[in-house]
N, C-alpha and C positions, 0 to 999 in steps of 0.2 A: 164322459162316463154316463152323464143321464142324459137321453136324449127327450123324457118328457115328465113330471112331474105332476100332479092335480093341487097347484099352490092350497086353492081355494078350500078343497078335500081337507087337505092335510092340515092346513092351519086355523082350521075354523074351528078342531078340539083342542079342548084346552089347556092340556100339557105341553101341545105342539107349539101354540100359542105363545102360552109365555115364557116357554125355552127360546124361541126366537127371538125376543125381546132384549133376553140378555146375551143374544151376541155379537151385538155394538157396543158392550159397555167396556171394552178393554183396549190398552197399551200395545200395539204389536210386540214391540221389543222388550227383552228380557232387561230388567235394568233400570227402565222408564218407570217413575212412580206410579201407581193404581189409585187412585182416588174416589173410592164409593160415595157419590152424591146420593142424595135423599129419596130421589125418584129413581136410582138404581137398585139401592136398598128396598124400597118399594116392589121392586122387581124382582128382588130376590128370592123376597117374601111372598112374592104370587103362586110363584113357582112352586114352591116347598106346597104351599097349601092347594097346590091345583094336584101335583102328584100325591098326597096324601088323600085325595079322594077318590085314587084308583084301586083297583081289588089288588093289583099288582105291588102299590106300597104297604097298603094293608096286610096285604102275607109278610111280607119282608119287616113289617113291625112285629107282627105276632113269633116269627121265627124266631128273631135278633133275642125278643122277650124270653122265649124258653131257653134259649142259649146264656142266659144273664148279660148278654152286651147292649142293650137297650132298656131306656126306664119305660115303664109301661104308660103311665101317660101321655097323649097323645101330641098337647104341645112341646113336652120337654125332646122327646122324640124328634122334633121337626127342631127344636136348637139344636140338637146334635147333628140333623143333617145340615145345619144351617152353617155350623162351625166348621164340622169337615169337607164341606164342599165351598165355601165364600168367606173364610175367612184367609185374609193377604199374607201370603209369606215371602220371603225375601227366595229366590232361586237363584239370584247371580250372587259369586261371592264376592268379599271387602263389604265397606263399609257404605253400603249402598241403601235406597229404599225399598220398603216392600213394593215390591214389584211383578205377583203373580199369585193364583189361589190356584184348588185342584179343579175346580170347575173351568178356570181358563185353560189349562195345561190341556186337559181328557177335553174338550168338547170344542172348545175354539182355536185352540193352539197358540205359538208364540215362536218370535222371532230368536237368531242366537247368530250373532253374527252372520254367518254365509250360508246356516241351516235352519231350515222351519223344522220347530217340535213339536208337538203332540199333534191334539187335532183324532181324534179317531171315532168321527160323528159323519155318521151320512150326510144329515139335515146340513150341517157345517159346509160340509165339501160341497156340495149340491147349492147352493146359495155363493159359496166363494166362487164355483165353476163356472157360475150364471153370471155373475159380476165381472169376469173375466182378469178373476188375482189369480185361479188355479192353472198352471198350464199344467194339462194331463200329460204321463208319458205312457199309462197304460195299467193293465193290473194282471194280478197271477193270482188264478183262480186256485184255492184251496180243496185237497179232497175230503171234504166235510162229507159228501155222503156219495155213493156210486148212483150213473146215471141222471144227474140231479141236473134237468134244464134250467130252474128256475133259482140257479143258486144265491145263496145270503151275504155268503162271506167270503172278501178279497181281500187280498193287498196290494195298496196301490205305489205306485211312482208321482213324485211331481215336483214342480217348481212353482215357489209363489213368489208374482208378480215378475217372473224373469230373474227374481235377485237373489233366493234362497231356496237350495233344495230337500227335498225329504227323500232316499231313496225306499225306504218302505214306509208305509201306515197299513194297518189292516183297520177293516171296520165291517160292523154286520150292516147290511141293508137292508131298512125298513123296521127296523127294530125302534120302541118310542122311548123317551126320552126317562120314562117311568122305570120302563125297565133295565135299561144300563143304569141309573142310579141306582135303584135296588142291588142288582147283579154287585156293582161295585162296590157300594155299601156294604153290602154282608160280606164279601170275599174280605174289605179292610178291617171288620170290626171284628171277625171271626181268627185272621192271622194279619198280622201289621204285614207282612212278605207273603203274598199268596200267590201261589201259582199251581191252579188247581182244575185238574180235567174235570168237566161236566158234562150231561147230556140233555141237551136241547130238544125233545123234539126227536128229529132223527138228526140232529149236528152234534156231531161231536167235536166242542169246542175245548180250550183250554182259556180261564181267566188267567189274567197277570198281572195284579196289585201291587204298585209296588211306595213304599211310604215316602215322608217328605217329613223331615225333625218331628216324627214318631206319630203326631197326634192328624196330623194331614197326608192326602195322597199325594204323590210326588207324580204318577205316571199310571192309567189303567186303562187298557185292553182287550178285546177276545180275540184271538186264535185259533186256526185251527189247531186241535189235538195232537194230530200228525200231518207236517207243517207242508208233505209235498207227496 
């Protein structure tokens, strides 16, 4: 899918940065205990404070604020993202360990038997594809907007490592890691079930939040509006 990236470009700011950091920190398999060590946690906490110093989470606090779903304060604010994004919840069922948060689900993915789940991060696929876990089978272009050469948003086909398939993922490209946490943030604190057309821009997408035992994201998204 990417035939060249600017590692260098891309990772040198610093949302890009220590989004990337934490996606070595997890369990592929669904099931498999998650274990947050100290320097992951550290990691956690980068993150949250790297994108709260973009203009982009900035709005996304001030909004969440006039809505009443966010306290105005700016630390307490960053626990809640902290909670609903990196806090472990159990996703397989029985009597298992926690073994998954929403941040792994949406941005790194996970294993389920004979099928790869989530995963719906460019930066993700692009580093897995580079490593050679992703085997591409291709993508279908959405019609987000007429005439559009340089388009955002697909969905892809694939196999990882040969062992487990995804037959679709959609994900925007190029989009930063500030702004799908935002996006998803507000879509989950505004409707626990959201699936709501937006316009991007000239894209017209559809978000699709969807929860995990109420107070976590289970699965989140963009799409296109009108899917073909």
């Amino acid at each position: 899918l990417f035939e060249w990236v600017d590692e260098e470009k891309v990772f040198e700011r610093k949302t890009y940065k220590t989004f990337k950091d934490l996606l070595d920190n997890y369990e592929l398999e669904c099931g498999e205990a998650e274990v947050v060590t100290p320097e992951e946690k550290k990691e956690n906490v980068a993150f949250v404070d790297a994108i709260m110093e973009t203009d982009v989470m900035q709005e996304a606090h001030k909004y969440l604020i006039s809505k009443g779903k966010s306290p105005e304060h700016v630390g307490q604010f960053k626990w809640q993202l902290y909670k609903i994004w990196f806090s472990l919840v159990r996703r397989t069922r029985g009597d298992r360990d926690q073994d998954s948060s929403s941040f792994e689900h949406v941005f790194v993915g996970e294993g389920r038997d004979d099928k790869f789940i989530g995963l719906h991060n460019w930066i993700q696929f692009y580093l897995q594809e580079k490593a050679g876990n992703i085997d591409y089978h291709g993508y279908f272009r959405h019609s987000t907007v007429q005439d559009d050469e340089h388009f955002r948003l697909i969905a892809l086909q694939f196999d990882w490592r040969e062992e487990k398939g995804k037959p679709i993922s959609s994900c925007f490209l190029g989009t930063s890691p500030e702004f799908e946490i935002a996006a998803y943030t507000i879509c989950f604190l505004l409707d626990r079930l959201c699936k709501t057309d937006v316009q991007l821009g000239e894209y017209e997408v559809e978000i699709d939040v969807k929860p995990f035992a109420k107070n976590y994201i289970g699965t989140a998204y963009i799409a296109a509006a009108r899917m073909y």
